[in-house]
Each structure stands twice: as structure tokens, then as C-alpha cells.
C-alpha positions in Angstrom: 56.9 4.9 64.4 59.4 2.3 65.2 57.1 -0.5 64.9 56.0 0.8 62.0 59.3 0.6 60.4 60.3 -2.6 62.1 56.8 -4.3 60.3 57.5 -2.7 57.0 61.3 -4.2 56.7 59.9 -7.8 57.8 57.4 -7.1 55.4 60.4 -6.3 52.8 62.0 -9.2 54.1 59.8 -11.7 53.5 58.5 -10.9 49.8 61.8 -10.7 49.1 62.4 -14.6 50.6 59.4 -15.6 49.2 60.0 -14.2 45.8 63.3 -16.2 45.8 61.7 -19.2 47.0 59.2 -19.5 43.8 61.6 -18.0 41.4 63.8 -20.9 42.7 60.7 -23.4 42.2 60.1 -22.4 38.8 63.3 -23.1 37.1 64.8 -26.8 36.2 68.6 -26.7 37.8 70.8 -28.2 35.1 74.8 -29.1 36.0 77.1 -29.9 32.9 79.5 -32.2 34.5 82.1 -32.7 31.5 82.4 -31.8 28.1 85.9 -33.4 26.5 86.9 -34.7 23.4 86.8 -38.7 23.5 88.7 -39.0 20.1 88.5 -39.0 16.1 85.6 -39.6 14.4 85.4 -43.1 12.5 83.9 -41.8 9.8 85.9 -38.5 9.4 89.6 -38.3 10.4 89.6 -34.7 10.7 86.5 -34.4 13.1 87.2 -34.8 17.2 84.2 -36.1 18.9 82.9 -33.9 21.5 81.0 -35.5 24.4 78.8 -33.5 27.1 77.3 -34.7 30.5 75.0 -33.1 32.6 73.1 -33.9 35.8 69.3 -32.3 35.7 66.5 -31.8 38.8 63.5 -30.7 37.4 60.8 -29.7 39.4 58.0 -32.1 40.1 55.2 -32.3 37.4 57.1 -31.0 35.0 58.1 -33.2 31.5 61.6 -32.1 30.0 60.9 -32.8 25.9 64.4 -32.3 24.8 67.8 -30.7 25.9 69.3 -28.2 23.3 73.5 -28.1 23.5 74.8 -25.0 22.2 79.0 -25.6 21.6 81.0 -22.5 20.9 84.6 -24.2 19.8 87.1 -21.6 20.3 90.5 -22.3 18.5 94.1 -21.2 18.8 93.6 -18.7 16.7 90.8 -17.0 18.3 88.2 -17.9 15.4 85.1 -19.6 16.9 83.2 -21.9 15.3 79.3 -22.6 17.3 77.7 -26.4 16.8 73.7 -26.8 17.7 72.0 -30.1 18.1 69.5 -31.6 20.4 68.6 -34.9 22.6 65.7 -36.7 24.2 64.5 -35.1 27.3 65.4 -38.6 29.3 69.1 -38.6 28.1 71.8 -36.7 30.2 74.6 -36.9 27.5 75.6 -36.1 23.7 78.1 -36.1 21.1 78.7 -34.3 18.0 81.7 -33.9 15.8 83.7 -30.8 14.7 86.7 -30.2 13.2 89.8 -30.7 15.0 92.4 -28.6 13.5 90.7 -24.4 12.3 92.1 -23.4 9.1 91.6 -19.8 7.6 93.0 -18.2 4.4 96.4 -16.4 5.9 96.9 -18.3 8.8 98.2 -21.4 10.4 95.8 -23.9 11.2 94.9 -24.0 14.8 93.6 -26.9 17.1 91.1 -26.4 20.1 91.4 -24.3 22.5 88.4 -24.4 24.5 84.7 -25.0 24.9 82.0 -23.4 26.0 78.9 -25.1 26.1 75.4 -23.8 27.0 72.2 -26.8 28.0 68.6 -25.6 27.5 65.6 -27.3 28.1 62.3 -27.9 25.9 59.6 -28.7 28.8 55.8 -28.8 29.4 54.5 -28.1 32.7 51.2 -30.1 34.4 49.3 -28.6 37.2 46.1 -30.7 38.3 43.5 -29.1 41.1 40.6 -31.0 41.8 37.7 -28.1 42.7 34.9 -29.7 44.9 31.0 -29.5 43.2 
């Protein structure tokens, strides 16, 4: 009865590593490395330009199409404010421009407070298996 046990928690055991192991395979690990303001816009004086980095390992045989940036601007006043936009799947950086400076009937205007920034990816998968005739 002891064995028994013993076999059935290695058994446990080792799904459980496994499982990890291929749920850890299947995944593209994505790192956002900075996202900071580098300034006013040229073109509008009351737009900051926001600029995101990222460091990406995607798993072998797989083709990332596009990373989607999701900004959620969050200012002084607590209003949010949430900026989509996309870039080519062999870039590891982007900029957009929001306003600097919140402004809401009944309040002061507020500047940033914070970011928070969310990376997906747009990818296609290849799997080749040459079968003998």
C-alpha cells in the first residue's frame, strides 16, 4: 500500500512538472523594460510623447505578426484615459501621444500620474513533421 502511494504522488508529481514544462513552452515571454515620457509633441504642444520598450523570446517556429500596446494614463485626478495602437512584429518599441495635462468640467486640470501598460502579441505558429511513405 505504501508503494502504491509513493508511485501515485510521483505520478502526481510529474504531470504536474510536465504540465508546467509545456504550458511554459507554449507562451512568448514578453518584458516591458520602460515606458517614460521623452517630451512634447512637435506637432501638438499639449500632447507628451509616451515611449515603450520591451525585450521578447518567442518560442522557436513561431512568427510574432504585430505587438498590440494597451496605455491606461492615469491622472492626478484619478480619471484614466486608455490609448491602443499597434507595431510590427520585428520592432521592440513604440510611441504615441496623449495629452499631458486631464481637464474635466469642475475640476483642476491634472498632469500624469502614472502608466500602466499592457503588450500582446499577434502570432502564427509553424509545425513541420516529415512522415516516412
Amino acid at each position: 500500500m505504501k508503494h502504491a502511494k509513493a508511485f501515485l504522488s510521483f505520478l502526481v508529481l510529474f504531470f504536474l512538472v510536465t504540465a508546467q514544462i509545456v504550458f511554459a513552452q507554449t507562451e512568448t515571454r514578453i518584458e516591458i523594460k520602460t515606458v517614460k515620457n521623452v517630451g512634447v509633441s512637435a506637432t501638438d504642444e499639449t500632447k507628451s510623447i509616451i515611449e515603450v520598450r520591451w525585450e521578447t523570446t518567442p518560442l522557436q517556429d513561431t512568427n510574432i505578426k504585430s505587438f498590440n500596446i494597451k496605455l491606461e494614463v492615469i491622472y492626478a485626478n484619478r480619471q484614466s484615459v486608455t490609448k491602443q495602437f499597434s507595431v510590427g512584429g520585428t520592432v521592440r518599441n513604440g510611441r504615441t501621444e496623449i495629452a499631458t495635462v486631464h481637464t474635466s468640467s469642475g475640476r483642476p486640470p491634472a498632469m500624469i500620474k502614472a502608466i500602466k501598460t499592457s503588450i500582446s502579441t499577434s502570432e502564427t505558429e509553424t509545425v513541420t513533421k516529415q512522415f516516412p511513405m
